[in-house]
Each structure stands twice: as C-alpha cells, then as structure tokens.
C-alpha positions in Angstrom: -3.1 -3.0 -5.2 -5.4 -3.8 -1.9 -4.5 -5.8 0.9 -4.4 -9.5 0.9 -7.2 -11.1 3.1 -7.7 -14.3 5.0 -7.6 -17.4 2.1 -10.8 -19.5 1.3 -11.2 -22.1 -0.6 -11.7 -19.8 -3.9 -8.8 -17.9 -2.5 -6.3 -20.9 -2.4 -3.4 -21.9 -4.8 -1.4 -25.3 -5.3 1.5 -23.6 -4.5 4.1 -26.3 -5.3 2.7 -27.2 -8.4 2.6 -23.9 -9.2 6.2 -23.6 -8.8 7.2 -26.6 -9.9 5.4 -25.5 -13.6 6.8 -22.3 -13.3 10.6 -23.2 -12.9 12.1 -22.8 -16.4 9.0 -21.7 -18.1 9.7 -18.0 -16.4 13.3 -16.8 -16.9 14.9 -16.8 -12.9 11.6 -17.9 -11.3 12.5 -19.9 -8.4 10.5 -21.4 -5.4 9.4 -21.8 -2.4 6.4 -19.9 -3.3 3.9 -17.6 -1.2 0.8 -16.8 -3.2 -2.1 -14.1 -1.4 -4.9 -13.3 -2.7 -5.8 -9.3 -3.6 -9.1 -8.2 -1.9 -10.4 -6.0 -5.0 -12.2 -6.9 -7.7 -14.9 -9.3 -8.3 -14.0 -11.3 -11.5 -10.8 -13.1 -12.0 -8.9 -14.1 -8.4 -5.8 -12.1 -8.4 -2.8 -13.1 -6.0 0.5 -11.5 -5.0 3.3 -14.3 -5.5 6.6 -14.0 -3.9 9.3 -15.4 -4.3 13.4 -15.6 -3.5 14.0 -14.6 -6.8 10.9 -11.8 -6.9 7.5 -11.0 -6.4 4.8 -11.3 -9.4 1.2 -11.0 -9.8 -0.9 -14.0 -10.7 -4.7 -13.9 -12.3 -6.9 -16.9 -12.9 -9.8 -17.9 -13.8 -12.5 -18.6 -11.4 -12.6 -22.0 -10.8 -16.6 -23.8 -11.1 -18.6 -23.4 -14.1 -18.2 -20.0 -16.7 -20.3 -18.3 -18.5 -19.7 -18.9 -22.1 -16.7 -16.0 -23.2 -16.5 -15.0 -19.7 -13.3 -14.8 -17.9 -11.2 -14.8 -20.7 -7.4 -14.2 -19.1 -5.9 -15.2 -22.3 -7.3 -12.3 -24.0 -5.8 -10.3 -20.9 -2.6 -11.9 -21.9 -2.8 -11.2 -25.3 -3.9 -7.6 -25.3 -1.1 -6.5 -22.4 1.3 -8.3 -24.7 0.3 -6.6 -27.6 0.3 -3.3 -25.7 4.1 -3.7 -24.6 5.8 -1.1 -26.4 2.8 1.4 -26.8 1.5 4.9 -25.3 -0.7 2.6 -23.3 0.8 1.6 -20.2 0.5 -2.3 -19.1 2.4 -4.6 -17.1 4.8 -6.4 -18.5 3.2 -10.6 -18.9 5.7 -13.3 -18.4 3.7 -16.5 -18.8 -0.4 -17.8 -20.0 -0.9 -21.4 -19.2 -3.8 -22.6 -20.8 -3.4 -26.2 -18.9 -6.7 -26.0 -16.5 -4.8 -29.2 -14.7 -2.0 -26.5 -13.0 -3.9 -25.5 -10.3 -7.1 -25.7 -11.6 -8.1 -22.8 -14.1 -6.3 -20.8 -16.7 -4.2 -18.1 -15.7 -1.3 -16.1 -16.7 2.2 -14.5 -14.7 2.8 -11.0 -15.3 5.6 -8.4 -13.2 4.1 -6.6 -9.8 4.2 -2.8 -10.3 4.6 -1.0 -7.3 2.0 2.4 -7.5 -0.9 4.0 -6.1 -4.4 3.0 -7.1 -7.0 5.3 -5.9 -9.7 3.5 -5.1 -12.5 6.9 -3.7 -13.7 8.8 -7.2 -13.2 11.8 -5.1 -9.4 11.3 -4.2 -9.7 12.5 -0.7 -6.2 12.0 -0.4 -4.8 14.4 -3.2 -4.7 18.2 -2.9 -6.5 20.5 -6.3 -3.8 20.0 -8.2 -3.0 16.9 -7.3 -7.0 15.7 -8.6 -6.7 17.9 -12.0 -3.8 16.2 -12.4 -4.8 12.7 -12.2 -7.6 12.9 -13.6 -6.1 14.9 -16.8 -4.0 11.7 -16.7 -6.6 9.3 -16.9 -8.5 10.9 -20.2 -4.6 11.3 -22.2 -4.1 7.5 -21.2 -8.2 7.1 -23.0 -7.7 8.9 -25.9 -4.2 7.1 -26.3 -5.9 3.8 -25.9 -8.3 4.7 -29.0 -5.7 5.9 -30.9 -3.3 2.7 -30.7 -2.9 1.8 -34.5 -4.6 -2.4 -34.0 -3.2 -3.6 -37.0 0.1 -2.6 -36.1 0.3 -4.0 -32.5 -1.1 -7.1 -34.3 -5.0 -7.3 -32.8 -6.7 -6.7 -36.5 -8.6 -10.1 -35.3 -9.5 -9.2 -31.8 -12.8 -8.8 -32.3 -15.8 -7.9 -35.0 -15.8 -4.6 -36.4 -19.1 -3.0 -36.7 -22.3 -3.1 -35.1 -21.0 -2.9 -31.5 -23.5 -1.5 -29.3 -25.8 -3.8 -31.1 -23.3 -6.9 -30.8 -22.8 -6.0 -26.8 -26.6 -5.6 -26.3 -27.3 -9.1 -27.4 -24.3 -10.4 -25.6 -24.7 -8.7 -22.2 -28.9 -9.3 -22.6 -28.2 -13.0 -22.8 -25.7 -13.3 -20.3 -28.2 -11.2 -18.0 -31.0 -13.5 -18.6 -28.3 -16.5 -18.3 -27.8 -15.4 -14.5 -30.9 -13.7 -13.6 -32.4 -15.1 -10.4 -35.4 -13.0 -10.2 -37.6 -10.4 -12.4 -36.4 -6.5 -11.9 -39.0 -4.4 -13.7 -36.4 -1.7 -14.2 -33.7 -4.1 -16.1 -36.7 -5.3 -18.1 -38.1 -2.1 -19.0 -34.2 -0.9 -19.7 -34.0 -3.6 -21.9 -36.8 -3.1 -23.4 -36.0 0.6 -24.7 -31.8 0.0 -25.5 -33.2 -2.4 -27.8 -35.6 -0.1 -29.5 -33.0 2.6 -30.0 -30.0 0.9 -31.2 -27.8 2.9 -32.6 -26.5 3.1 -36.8 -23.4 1.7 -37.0 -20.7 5.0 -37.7 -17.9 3.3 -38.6 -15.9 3.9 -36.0 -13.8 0.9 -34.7 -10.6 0.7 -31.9 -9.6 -1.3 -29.5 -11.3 -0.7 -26.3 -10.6 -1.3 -22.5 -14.4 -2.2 -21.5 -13.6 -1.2 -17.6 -12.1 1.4 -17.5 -11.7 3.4 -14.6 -9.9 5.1 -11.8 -9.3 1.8 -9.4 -8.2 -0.5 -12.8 -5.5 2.4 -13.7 -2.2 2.1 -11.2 -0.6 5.1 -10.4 3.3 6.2 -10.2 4.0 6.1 -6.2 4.5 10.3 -5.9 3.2 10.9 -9.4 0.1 11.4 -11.6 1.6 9.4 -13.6 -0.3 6.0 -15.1 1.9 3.4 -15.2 -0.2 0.6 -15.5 -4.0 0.3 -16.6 -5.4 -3.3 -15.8 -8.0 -5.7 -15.7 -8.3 -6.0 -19.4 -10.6 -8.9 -19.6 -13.8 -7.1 -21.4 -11.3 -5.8 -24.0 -12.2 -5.9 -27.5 -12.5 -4.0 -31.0 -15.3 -1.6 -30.3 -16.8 1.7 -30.4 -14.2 4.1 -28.6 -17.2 6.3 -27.2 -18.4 2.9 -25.0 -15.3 3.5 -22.9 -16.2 7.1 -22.4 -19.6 6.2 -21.9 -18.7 4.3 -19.2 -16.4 6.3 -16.8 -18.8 9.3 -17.2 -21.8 6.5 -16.0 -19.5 6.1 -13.2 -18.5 9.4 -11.6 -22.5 9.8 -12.0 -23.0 7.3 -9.6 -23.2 7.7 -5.3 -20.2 7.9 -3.9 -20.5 4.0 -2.6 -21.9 1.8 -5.3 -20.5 -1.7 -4.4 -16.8 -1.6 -5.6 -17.3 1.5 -7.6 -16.9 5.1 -6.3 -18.7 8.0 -7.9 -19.2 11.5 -7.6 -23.0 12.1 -7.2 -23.3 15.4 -5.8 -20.1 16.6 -5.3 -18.9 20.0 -6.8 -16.2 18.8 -8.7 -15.1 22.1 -9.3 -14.5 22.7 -5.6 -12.4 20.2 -5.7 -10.5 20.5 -8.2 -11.9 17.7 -10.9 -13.2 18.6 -14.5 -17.4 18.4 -14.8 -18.6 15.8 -17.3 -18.8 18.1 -20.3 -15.1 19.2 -19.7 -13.6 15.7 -19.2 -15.7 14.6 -22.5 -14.7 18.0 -24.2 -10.6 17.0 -23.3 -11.1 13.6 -24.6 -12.8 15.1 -28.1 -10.2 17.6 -28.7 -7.4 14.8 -28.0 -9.3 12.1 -30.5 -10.5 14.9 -33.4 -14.0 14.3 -32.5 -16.3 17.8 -33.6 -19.5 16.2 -31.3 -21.0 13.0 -29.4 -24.6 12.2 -31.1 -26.6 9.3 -28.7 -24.9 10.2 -25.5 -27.9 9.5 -23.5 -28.1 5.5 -25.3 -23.9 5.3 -24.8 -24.6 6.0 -21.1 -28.1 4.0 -20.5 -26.1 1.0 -22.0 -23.3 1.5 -19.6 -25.9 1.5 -16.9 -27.1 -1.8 -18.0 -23.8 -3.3 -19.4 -22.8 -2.8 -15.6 -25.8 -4.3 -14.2 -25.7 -7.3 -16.3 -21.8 -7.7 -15.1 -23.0 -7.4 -11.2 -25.6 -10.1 -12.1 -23.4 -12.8 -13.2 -21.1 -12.1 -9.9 -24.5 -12.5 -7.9 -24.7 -15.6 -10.1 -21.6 -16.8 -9.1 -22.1 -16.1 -5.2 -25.5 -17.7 -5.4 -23.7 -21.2 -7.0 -20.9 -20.8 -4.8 -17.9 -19.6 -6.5 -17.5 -15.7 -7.0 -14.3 -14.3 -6.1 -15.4 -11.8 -3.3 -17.0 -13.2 -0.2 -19.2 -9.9 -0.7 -20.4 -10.8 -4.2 -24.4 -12.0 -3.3 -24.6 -8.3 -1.8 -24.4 -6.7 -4.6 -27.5 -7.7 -6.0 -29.4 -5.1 -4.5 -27.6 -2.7 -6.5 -28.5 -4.0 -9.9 -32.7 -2.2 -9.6 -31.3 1.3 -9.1 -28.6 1.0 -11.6 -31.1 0.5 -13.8 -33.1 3.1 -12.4 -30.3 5.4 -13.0 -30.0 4.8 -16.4 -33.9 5.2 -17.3 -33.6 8.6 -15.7 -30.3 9.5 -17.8 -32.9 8.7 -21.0 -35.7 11.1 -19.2 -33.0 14.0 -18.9 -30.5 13.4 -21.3 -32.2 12.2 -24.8 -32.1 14.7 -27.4 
C-alpha cells in the first residue's frame, strides 16, 4: 500500500473509541491505537492501524452525504468473506460495524498484507520476465474470479442476474446526472449511443470485481504472485466480459490518467507485456470462451462507467468531502474519457 500523508479532517479517526469498540469484538486486539490514513484511492478512506498486539487495515465510509448504493463496505465485507477459502486471493476480514455512531461511518477491520502493488501500468521497476510474469498473473487471478462457483461460496443473492450492461447503464447514467456539475457534450453524446446499442442479454452471469486492475491487486514481496486483490466495493453478479472490458479500457489509456496508469503508445512487446488481443486471447482460453461479440460497446461503457465514477468523486470534492485532497482535479479528465470511448466506437465496432 502507498504512504500515509498528513491527516485532515476527512483523514481523521476517533481513535479511542475505536479501540475501546474494538477490544473483545476482534480476537487479541488491544490498544493504544495509531490509525494513518493510505494516500491511494479516491473512494472509501483507508487507514493503517497499529497496534501492540498488531497492525490491521481499516476502510470506511466517507463520512457527509452518499450517493444512494454508493460506498457499500459491507458488501466489501461480505464478498472478501465469502472469498476466504477460494482461488481468489483476499484479505482475510476480522470485523463490519454497521454502528455509523463508532467513529462516524460504517467500516470494517480486515488483516494488513505485506506485498508489492505496482502502481505504473508499465512496471518500470520489473525486468521482461518479470512483466510477463505479472501480468500472466493478473489474467489467471480474472478468469479464476469468473469461474468461482457463487452459489457455493454463498453470494446466489448478491446481485440481479440478467440484463447487466443494461442494469449498470441506468445505474451509472443516473448517478452521473446525480453529480454532474456542468454539460460535457462528449458524456452526452456517449450516453446517447450506449443507450441505443444495448446489448441482448447472453446469459452469462458471475461474480464480478468491477475495478479491477493492476494497483487494486497486491503482490507477493519478491514474487508475481497475487496475494490479495482489493477494493471490492463495485462488486456484484455480472457479466464476466465487463471486468475484461475494463482493464483493457485501462492499459488503452495515457500513461497518467488521474490515479490510473495506462499504456498508450508503448510497445508492449518491447517490454515484455502481452498486446490487447493476447491478454484477451489468455483470458478466453482459461474461461472456454470460442469469441467476444460487442467488444467495442463492453469497452465504450467502461469508458463511461469510469467517467461517471470520477464525476461523483468531483461531486464529493466540490461538497467537501472526497477522500483525496486531489479529487476536484480530476474533473478535467472526465471530457476525454469520453472522447476516448467515442473513438473506440469509430475504430472498433464491427
């Protein structure tokens, strides 16, 4: 995880009535406590909590007014829990308090892993190997994410089956227009054609991450190894291909878009990591699937799921309580997100 940075007033935590609720509700927690608060991520504040008995990792709520189904930690909670003893790695969760009186929000406990997240698409750090390596990791931890049998881990009810892309269009449209603070012709226009070319519903139904990639995946400390994927709080039942979808949308991106690192213009091959068409043909021959119909509406949708997420963080900033003291910035990449994706549906449409 990132460094800790100076606390604000978002960043803060009631620390002894944090502890005090915690001793006896978490087997050997004992205070004083230290709580910091990790500088990645935009969503739910995140904090490194030590202790004398051991260190842990907090995430809460935002506190302020919440978008309706936003922010759900309890789902977090549930899924990583449900998860435990699966090919999918997660942290192990210790504790959800749904009491918003704690310390002001909802949150949950869970262990701190010690690992590697990259946080640079590109992994400047890594040798050839070392990059095919990783990201071969990254597409067997996919495909064994949409291949984790729901009713067994006990999420049969964890969201709707069917109609997903049409489901998440009308949920991510209105929370766009919930937050939008001014007209962008190219998130209008966007919306405009995702909602003409919906597509039929196939059938196909698992449990998806719904941010998945390379900075939410921990890594083992000398190994390309996954040994913890987080932030699961978009997780639902879904359409396995919108996970795809979505880390391909993001290695096409620039190499600095906000908090996301692409790969616009690199030669991936030069360096050692797979081309779009070979990560998607890896992830196909691990999931049985003979071809991808739609790909240019599964990656225009990413496109604007994304920008309709970075609008409700601008939302936040603007009414004073994002997580990231950085959030109102990244407004100004919400237009050429959605300029992206309309030239994806120029070049890519069948």
């Amino acid at each position: 995880m990132s460094e800790v940075k100076t606390p604000s007033v978002v960043d803060q935590l009631d620390t002894e009535k944090l502890s005090a609720y915690l001793r006896g509700r978490v087997a050997g927690f004992d205070g004083p406590v230290q709580a910091n608060k990790f500088s990645g991520g935009q969503s739910n504040p995140t904090f490194k909590v030590e202790t004398d008995a051991g260190t842990y990792v907090l995430r809460r709520q935002p506190p302020g007014r919440l978008l309706k189904s936003a922010h759900a930690v309890d789902r977090e909670f549930r899924v990583m829990q449900a998860l435990a003893n699966s090919d999918v790695p997660v942290p192990r969760v210790l504790h959800l308090c749904e009491d918003r009186e704690v310390i002001g929000s909802m949150f949950y406990l869970m262990e701190y892993c010690e690992g590697r997240i990259f946080w640079d698409a590109a992994l400047p750090e890594l040798n050839n190997s070392e990059r095919s390596a990783v990201y071969e990791e990254m597409n067997r931890v996919l495909a064994a994410l949409h291949s984790v049998d729901i009713d067994a881990v006990g999420l049969t009810d964890y969201g709707r089956p069917g109609n997903y892309f049409e489901r998440q269009f009308e949920r991510w449209q209105g929370q766009y227009r919930a937050s939008e603070l001014q007209t962008i012709g190219t998130m209008d226009q966007l919306i405009q054609w995702l909602g003409a070319h919906l597509p039929e519903d196939d059938g196909r139904v698992s449990l998806v991450h719904g941010d998945y990639r390379l900075d939410n995946i921990m890594f083992h400390p000398s190994e390309p190894r996954a040994i913890a994927v987080l932030d699961w709080e978009l997780s639902t039942l879904g359409h396995p291909l919108a996970d795809l979808a979505y880390q391909c949308m993001q290695l096409r991106m620039p190499a600095d878009s906000g908090n996301i690192s692409g790969l616009m213009g690199v030669d991936r091959r030069a360096i050692g990591i797979p081309t779009e068409r070979e990560y998607v043909s890896q992830y196909c021959k691990r999931t049985g699937i003979e071809r991808i119909d739609n790909w240019a509406f599964y990656l225009a949708f990413s496109f604007f799921r994304l920008a309709a997420i970075i609008q409700g963080v601008v939302k936040r900033a603007h009414d004073g309580n994002a997580s990231s003291k950085d959030a109102a910035k990244l407004g100004a990449f919400i237009g050429p997100l959605a300029a992206l994706a309309l030239d994806v549906i120029e070049k890519e449409s069948d």
